[in-house]
mmJSON file of the N, C-alpha and C atoms, coordinates in Angstrom:
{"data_MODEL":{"atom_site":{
"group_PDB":["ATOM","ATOM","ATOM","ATOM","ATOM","ATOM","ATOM","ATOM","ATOM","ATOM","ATOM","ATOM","ATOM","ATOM","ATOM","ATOM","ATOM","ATOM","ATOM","ATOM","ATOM","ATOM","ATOM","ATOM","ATOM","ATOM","ATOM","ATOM","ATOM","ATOM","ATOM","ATOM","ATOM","ATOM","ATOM","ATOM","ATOM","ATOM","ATOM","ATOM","ATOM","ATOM","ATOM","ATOM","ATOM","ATOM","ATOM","ATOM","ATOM","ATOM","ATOM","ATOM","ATOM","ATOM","ATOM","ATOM","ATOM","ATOM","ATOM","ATOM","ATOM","ATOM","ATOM","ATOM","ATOM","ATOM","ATOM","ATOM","ATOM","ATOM","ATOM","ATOM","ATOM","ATOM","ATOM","ATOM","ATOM","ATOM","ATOM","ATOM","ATOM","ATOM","ATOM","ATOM","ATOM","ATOM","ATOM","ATOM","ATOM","ATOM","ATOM","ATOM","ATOM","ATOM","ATOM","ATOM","ATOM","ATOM","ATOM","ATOM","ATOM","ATOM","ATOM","ATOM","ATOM","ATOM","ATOM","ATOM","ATOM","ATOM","ATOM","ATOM","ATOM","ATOM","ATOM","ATOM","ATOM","ATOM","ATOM","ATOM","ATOM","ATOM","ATOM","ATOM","ATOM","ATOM","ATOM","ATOM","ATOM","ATOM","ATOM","ATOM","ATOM","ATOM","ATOM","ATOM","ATOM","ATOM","ATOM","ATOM","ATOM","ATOM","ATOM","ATOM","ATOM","ATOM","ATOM","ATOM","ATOM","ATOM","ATOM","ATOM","ATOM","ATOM","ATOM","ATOM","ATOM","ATOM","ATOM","ATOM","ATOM","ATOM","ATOM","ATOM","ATOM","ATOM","ATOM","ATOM","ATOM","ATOM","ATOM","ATOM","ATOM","ATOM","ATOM","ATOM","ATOM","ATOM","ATOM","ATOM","ATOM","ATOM","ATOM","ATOM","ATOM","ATOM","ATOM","ATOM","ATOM","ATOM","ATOM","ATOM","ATOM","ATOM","ATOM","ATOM","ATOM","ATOM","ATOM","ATOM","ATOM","ATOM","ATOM","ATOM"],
"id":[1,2,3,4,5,6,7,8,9,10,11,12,13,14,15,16,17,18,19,20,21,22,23,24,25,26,27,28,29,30,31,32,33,34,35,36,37,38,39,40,41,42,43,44,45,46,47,48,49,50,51,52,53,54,55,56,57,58,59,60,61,62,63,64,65,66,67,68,69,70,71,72,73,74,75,76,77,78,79,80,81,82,83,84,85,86,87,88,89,90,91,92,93,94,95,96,97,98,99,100,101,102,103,104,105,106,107,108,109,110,111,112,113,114,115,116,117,118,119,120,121,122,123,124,125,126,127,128,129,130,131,132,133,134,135,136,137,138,139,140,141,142,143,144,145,146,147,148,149,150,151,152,153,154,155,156,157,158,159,160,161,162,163,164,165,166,167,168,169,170,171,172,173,174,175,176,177,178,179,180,181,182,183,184,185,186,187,188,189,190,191,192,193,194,195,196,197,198,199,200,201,202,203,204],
"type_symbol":["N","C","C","N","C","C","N","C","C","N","C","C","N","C","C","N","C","C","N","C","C","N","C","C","N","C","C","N","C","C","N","C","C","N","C","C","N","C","C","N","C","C","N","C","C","N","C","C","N","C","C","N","C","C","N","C","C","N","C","C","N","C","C","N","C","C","N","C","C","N","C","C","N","C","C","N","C","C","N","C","C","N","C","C","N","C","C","N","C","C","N","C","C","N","C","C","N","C","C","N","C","C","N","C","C","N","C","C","N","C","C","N","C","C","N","C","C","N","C","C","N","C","C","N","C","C","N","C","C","N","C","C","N","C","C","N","C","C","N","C","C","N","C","C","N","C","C","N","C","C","N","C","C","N","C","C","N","C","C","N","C","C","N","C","C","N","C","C","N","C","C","N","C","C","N","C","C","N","C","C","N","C","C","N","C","C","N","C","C","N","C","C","N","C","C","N","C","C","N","C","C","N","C","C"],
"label_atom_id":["N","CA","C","N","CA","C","N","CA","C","N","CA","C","N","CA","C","N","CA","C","N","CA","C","N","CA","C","N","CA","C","N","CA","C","N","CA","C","N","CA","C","N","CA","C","N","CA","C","N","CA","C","N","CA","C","N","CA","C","N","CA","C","N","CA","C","N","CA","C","N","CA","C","N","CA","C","N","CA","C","N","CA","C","N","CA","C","N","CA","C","N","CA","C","N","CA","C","N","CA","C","N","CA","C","N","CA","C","N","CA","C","N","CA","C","N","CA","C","N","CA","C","N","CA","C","N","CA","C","N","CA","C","N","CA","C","N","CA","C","N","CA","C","N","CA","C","N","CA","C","N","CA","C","N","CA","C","N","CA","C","N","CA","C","N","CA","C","N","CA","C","N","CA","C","N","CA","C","N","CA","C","N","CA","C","N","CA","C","N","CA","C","N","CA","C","N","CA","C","N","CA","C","N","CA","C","N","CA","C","N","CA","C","N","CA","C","N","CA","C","N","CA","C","N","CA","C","N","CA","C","N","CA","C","N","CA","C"],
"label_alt_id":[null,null,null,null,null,null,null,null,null,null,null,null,null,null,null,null,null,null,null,null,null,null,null,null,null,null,null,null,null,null,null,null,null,null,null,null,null,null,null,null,null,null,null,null,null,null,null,null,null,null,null,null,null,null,null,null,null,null,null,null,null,null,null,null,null,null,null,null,null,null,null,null,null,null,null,null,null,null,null,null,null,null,null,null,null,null,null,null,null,null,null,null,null,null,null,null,null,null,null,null,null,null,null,null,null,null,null,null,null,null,null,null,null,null,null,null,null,null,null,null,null,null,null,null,null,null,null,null,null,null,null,null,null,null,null,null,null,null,null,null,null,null,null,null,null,null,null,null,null,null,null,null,null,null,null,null,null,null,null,null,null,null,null,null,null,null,null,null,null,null,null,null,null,null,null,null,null,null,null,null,null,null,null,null,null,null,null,null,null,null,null,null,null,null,null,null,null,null,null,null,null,null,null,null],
"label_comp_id":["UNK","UNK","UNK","UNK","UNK","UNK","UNK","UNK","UNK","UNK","UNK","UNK","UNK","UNK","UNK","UNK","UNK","UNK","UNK","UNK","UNK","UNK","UNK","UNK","UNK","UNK","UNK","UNK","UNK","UNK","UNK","UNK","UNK","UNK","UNK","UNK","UNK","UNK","UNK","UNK","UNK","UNK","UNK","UNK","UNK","UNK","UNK","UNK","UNK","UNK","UNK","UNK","UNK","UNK","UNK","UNK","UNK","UNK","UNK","UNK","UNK","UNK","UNK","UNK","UNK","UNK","UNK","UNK","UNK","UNK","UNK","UNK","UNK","UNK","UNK","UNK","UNK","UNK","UNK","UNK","UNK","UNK","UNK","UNK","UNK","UNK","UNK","UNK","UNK","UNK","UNK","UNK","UNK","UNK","UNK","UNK","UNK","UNK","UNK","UNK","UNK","UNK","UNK","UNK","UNK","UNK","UNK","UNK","UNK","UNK","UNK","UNK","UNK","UNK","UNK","UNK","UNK","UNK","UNK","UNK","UNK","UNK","UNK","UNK","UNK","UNK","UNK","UNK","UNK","UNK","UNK","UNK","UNK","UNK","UNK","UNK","UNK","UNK","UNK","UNK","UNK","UNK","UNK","UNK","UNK","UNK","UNK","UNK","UNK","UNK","UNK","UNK","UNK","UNK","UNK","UNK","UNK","UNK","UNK","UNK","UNK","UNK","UNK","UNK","UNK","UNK","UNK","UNK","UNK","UNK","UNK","UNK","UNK","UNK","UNK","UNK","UNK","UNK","UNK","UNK","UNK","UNK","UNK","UNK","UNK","UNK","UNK","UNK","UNK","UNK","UNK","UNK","UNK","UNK","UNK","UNK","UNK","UNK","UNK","UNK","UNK","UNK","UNK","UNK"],
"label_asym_id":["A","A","A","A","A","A","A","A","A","A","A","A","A","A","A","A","A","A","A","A","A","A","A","A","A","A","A","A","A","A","A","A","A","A","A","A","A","A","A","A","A","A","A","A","A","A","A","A","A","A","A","A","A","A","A","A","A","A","A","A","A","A","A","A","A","A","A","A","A","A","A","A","A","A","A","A","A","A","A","A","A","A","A","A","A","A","A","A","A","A","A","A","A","A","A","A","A","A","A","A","A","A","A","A","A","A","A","A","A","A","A","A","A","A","A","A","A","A","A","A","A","A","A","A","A","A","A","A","A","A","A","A","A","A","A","A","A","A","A","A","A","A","A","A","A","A","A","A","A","A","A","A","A","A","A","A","A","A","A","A","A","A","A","A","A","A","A","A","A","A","A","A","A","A","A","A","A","A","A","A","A","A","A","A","A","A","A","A","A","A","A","A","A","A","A","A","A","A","A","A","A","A","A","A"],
"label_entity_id":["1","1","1","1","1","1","1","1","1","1","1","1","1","1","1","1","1","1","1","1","1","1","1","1","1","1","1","1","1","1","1","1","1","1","1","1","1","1","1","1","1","1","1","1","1","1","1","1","1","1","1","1","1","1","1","1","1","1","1","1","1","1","1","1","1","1","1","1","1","1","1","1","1","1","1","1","1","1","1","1","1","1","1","1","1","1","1","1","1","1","1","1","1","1","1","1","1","1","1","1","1","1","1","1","1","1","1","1","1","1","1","1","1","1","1","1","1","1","1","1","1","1","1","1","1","1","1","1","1","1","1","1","1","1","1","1","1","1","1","1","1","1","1","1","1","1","1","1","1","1","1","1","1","1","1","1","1","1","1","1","1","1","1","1","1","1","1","1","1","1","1","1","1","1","1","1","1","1","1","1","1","1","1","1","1","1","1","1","1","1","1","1","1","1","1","1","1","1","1","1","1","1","1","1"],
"label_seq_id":[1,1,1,2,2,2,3,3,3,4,4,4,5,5,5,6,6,6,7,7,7,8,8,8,9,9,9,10,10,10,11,11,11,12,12,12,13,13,13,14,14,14,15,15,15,16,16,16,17,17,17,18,18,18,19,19,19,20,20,20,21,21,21,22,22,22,23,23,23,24,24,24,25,25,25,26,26,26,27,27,27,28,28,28,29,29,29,30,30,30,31,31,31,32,32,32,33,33,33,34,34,34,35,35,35,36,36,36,37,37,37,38,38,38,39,39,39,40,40,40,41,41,41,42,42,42,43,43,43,44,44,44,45,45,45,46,46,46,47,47,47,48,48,48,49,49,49,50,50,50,51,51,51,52,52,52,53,53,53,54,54,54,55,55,55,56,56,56,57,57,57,58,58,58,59,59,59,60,60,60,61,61,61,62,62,62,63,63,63,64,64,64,65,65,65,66,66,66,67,67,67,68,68,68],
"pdbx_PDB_ins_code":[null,null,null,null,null,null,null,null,null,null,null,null,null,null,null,null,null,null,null,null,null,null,null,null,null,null,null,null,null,null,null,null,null,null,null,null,null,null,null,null,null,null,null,null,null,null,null,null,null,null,null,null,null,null,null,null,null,null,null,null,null,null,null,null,null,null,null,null,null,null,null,null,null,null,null,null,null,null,null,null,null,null,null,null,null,null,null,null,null,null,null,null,null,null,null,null,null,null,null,null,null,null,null,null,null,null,null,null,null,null,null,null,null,null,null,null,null,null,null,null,null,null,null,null,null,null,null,null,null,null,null,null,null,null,null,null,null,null,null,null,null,null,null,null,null,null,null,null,null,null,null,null,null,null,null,null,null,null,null,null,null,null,null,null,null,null,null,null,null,null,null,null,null,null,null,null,null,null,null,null,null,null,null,null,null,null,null,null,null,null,null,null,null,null,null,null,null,null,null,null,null,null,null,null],
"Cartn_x":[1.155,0.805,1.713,2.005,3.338,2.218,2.939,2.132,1.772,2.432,2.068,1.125,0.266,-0.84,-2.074,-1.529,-2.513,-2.696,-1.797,-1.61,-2.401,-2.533,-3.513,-5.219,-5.129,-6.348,-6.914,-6.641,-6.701,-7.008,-5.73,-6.578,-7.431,-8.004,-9.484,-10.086,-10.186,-11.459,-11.488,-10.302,-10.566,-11.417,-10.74,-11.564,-12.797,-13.34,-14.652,-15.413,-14.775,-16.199,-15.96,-14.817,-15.195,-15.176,-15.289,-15.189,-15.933,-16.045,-16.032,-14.795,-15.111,-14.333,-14.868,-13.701,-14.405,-14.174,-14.818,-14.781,-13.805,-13.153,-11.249,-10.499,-10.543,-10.545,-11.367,-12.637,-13.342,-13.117,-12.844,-12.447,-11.182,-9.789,-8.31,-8.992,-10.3,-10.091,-10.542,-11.403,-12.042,-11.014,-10.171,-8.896,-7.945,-7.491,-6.488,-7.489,-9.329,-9.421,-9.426,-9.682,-9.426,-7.944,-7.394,-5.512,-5.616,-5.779,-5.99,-6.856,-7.456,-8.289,-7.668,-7.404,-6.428,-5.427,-4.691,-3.688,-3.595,-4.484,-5.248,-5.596,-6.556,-6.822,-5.55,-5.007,-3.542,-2.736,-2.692,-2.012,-2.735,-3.756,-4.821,-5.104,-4.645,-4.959,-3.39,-1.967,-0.909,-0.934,-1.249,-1.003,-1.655,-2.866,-3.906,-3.454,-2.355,-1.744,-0.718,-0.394,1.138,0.282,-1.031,-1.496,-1.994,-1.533,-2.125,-3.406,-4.056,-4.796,-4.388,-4.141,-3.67,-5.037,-5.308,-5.936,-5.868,-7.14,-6.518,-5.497,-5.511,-4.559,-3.284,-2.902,-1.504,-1.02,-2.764,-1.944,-2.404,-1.781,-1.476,-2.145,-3.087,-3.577,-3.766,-2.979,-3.143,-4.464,-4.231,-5.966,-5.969,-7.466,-7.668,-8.738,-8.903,-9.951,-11.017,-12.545,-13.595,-14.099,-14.353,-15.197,-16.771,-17.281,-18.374,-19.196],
"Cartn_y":[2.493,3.784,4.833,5.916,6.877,8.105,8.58,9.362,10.619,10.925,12.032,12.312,10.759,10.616,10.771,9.819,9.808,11.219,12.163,13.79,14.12,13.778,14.398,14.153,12.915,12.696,13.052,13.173,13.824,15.492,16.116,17.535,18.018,17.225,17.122,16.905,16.008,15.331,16.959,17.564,19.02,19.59,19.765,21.125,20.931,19.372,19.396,19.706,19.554,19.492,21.438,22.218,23.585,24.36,24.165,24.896,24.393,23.02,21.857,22.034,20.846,20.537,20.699,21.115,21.736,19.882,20.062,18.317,17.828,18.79,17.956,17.248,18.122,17.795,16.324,16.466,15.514,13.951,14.2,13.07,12.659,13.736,13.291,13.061,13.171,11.916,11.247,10.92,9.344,8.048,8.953,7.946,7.568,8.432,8.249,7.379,7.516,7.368,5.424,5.345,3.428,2.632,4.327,3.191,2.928,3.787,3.829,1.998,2.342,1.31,-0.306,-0.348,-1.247,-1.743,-0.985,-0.776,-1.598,-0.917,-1.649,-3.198,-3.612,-4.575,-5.517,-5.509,-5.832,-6.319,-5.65,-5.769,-6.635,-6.537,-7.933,-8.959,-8.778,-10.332,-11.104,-9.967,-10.281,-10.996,-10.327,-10.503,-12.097,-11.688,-13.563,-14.615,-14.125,-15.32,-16.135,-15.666,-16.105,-16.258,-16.203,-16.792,-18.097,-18.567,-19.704,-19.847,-20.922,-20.998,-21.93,-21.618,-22.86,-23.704,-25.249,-25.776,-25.846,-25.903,-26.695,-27.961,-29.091,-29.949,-29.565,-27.876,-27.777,-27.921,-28.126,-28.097,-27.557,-26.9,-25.512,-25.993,-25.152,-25.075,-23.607,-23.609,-22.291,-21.584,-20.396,-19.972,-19.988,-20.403,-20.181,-19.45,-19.066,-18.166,-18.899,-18.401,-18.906,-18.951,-20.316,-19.975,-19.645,-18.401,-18.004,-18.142],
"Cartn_z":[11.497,10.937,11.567,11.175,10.923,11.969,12.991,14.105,13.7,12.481,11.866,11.131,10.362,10.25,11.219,12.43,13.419,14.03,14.271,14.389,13.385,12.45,11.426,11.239,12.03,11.839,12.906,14.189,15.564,15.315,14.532,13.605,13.423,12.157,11.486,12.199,13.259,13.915,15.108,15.861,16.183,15.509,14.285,13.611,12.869,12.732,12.65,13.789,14.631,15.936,16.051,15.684,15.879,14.471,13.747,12.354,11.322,11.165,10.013,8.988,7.918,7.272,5.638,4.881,3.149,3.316,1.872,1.391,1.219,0.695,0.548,1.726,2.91,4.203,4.888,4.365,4.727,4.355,2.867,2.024,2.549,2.736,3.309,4.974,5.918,7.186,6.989,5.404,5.993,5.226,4.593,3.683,4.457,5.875,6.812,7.479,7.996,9.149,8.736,7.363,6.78,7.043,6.461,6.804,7.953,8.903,10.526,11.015,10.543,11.1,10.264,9.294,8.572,9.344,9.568,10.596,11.777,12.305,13.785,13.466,12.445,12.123,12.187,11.329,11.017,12.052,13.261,13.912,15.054,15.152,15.952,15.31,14.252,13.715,14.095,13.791,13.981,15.463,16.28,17.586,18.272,17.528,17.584,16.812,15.744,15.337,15.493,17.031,17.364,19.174,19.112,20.539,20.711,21.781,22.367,23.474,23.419,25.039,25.875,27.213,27.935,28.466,27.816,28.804,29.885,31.318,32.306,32.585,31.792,31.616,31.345,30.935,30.479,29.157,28.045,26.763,26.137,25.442,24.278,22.878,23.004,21.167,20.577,19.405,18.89,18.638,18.51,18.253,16.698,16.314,14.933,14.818,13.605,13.179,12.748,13.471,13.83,12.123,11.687,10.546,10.324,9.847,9.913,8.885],
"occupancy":[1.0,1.0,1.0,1.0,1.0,1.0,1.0,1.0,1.0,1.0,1.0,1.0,1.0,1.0,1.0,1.0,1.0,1.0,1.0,1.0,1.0,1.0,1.0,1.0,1.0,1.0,1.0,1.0,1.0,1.0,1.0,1.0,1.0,1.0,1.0,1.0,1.0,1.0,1.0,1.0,1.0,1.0,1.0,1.0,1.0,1.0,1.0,1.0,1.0,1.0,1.0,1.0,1.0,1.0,1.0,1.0,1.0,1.0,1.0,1.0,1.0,1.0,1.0,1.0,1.0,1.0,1.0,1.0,1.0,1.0,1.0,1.0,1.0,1.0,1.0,1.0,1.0,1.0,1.0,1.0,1.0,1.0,1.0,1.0,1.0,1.0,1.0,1.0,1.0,1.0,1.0,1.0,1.0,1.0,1.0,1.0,1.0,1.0,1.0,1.0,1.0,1.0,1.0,1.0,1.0,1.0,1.0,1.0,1.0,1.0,1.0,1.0,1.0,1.0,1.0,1.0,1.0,1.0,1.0,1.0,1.0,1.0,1.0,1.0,1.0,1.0,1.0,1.0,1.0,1.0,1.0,1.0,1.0,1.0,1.0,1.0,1.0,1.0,1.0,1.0,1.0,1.0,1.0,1.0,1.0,1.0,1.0,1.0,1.0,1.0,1.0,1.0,1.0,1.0,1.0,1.0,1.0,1.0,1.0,1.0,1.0,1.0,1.0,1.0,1.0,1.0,1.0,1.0,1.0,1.0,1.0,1.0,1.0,1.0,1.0,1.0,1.0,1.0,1.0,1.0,1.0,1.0,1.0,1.0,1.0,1.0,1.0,1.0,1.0,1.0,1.0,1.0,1.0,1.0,1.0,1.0,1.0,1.0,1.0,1.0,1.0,1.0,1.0,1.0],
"B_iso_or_equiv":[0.0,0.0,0.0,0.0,0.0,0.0,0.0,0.0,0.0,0.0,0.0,0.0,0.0,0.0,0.0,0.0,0.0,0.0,0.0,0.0,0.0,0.0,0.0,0.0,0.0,0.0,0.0,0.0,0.0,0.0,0.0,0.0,0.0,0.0,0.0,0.0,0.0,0.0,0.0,0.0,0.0,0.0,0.0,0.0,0.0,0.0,0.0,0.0,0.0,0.0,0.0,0.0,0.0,0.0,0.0,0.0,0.0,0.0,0.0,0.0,0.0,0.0,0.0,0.0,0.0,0.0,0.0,0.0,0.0,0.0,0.0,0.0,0.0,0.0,0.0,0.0,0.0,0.0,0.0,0.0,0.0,0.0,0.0,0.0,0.0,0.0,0.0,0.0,0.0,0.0,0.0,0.0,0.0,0.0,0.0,0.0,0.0,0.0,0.0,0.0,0.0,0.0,0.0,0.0,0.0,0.0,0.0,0.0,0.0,0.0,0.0,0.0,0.0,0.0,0.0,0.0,0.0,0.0,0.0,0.0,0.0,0.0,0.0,0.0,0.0,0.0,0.0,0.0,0.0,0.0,0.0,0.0,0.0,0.0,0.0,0.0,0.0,0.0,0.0,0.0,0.0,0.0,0.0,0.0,0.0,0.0,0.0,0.0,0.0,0.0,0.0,0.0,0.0,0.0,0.0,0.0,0.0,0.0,0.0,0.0,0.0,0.0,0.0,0.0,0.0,0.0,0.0,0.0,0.0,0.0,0.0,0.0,0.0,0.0,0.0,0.0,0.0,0.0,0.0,0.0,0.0,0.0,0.0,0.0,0.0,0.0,0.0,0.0,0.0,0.0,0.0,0.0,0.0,0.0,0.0,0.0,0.0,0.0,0.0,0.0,0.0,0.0,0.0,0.0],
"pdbx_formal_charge":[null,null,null,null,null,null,null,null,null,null,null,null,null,null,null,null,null,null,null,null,null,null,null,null,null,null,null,null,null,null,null,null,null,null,null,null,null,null,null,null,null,null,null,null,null,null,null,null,null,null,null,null,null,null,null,null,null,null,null,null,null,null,null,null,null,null,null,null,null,null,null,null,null,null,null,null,null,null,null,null,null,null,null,null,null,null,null,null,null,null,null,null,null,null,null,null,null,null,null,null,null,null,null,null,null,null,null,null,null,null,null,null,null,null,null,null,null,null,null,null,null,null,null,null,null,null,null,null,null,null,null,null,null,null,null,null,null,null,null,null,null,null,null,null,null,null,null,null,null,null,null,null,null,null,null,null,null,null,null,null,null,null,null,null,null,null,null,null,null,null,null,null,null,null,null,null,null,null,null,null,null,null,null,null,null,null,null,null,null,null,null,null,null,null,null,null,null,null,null,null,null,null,null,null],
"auth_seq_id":[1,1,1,2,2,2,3,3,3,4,4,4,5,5,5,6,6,6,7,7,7,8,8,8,9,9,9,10,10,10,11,11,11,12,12,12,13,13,13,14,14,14,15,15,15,16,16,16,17,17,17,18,18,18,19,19,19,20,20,20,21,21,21,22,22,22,23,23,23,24,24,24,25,25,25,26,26,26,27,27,27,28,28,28,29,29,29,30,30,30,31,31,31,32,32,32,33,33,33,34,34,34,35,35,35,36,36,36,37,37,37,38,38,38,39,39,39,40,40,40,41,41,41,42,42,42,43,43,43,44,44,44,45,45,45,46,46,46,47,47,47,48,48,48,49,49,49,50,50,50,51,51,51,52,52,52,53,53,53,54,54,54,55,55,55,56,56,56,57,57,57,58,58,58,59,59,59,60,60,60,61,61,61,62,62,62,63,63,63,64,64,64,65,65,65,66,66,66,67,67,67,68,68,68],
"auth_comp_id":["UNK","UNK","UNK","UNK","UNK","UNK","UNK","UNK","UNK","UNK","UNK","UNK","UNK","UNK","UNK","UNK","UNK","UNK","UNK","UNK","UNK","UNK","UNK","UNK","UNK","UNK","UNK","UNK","UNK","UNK","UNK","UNK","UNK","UNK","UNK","UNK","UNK","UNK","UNK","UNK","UNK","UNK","UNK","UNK","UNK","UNK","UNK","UNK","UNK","UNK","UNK","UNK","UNK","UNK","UNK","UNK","UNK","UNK","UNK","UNK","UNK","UNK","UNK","UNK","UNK","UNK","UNK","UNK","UNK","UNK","UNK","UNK","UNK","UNK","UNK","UNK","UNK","UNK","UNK","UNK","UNK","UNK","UNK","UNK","UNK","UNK","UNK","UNK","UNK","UNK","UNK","UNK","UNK","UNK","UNK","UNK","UNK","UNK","UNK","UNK","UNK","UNK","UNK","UNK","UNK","UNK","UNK","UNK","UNK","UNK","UNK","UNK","UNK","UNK","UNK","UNK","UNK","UNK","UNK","UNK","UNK","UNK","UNK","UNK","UNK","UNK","UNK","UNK","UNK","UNK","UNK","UNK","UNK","UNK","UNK","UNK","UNK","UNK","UNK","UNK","UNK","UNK","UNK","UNK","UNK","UNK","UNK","UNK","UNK","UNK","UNK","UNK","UNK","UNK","UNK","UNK","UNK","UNK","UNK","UNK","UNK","UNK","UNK","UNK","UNK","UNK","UNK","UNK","UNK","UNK","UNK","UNK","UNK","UNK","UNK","UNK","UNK","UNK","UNK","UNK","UNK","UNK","UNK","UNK","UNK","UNK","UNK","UNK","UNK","UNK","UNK","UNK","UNK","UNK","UNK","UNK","UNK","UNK","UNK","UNK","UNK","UNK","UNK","UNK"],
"auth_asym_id":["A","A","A","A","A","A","A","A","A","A","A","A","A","A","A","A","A","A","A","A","A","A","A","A","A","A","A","A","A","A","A","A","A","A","A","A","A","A","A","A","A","A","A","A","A","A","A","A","A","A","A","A","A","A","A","A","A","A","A","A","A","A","A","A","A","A","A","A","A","A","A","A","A","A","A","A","A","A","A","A","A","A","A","A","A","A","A","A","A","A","A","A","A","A","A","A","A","A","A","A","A","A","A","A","A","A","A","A","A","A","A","A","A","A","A","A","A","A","A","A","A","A","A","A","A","A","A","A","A","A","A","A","A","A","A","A","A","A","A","A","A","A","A","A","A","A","A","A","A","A","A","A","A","A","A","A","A","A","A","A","A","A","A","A","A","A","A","A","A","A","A","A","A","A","A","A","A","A","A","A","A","A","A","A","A","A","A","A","A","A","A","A","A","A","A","A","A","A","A","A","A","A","A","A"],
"auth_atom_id":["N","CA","C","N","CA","C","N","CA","C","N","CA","C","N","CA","C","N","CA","C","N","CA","C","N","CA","C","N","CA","C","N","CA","C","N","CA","C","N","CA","C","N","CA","C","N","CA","C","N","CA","C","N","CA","C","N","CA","C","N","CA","C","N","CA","C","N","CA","C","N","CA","C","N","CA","C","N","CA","C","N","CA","C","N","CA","C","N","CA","C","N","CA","C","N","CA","C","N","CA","C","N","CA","C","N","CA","C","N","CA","C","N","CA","C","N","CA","C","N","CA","C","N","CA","C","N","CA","C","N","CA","C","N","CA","C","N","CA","C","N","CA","C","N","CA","C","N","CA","C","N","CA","C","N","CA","C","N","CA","C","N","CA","C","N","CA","C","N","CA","C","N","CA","C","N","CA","C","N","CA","C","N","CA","C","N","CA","C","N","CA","C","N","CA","C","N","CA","C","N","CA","C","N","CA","C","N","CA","C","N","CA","C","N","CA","C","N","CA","C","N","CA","C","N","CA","C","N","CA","C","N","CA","C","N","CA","C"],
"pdbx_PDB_model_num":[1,1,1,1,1,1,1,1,1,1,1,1,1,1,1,1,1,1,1,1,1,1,1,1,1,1,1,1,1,1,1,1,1,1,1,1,1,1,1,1,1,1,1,1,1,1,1,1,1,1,1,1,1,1,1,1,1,1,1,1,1,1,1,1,1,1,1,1,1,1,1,1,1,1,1,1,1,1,1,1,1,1,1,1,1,1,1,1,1,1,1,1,1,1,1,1,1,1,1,1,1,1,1,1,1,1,1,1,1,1,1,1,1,1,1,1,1,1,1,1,1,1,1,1,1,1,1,1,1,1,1,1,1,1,1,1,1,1,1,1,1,1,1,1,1,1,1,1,1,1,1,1,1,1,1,1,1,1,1,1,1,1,1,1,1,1,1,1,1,1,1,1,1,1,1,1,1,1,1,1,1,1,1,1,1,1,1,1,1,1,1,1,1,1,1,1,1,1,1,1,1,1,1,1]
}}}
């Protein structure tokens, strides 16, 4: 995500806690605050998919995703 977003959503989240926000405002942080969090997502799943665990024995199994 582009820091100028995250600057933006850091903004809003200011000027709600001292002014509030018209709805237009409200609606443009909760649309940034999803990419945002998308984002994040994205990038922990990236990061868990290129990890390993080391057994004590010394051998490597990738991590997979827990089926629920």
């Amino acid at each position: 995500m582009e820091q100028s977003k995250i600057d933006r959503i850091n903004e809003l989240a200011r000027k709600a806690r001292t002014e509030g926000l018209t709805d237009g405002e409200r609606e443009e942080q909760q649309a940034l605050r999803q990419e945002y969090i998308a984002a994040y997502r994205k990038s922990l799943t990236d990061i868990l998919d290129n990890s390993y665990i080391q057994r004590p024995d010394g051998s490597k199994e990738k991590v997979r995703r827990k089926d629920s």
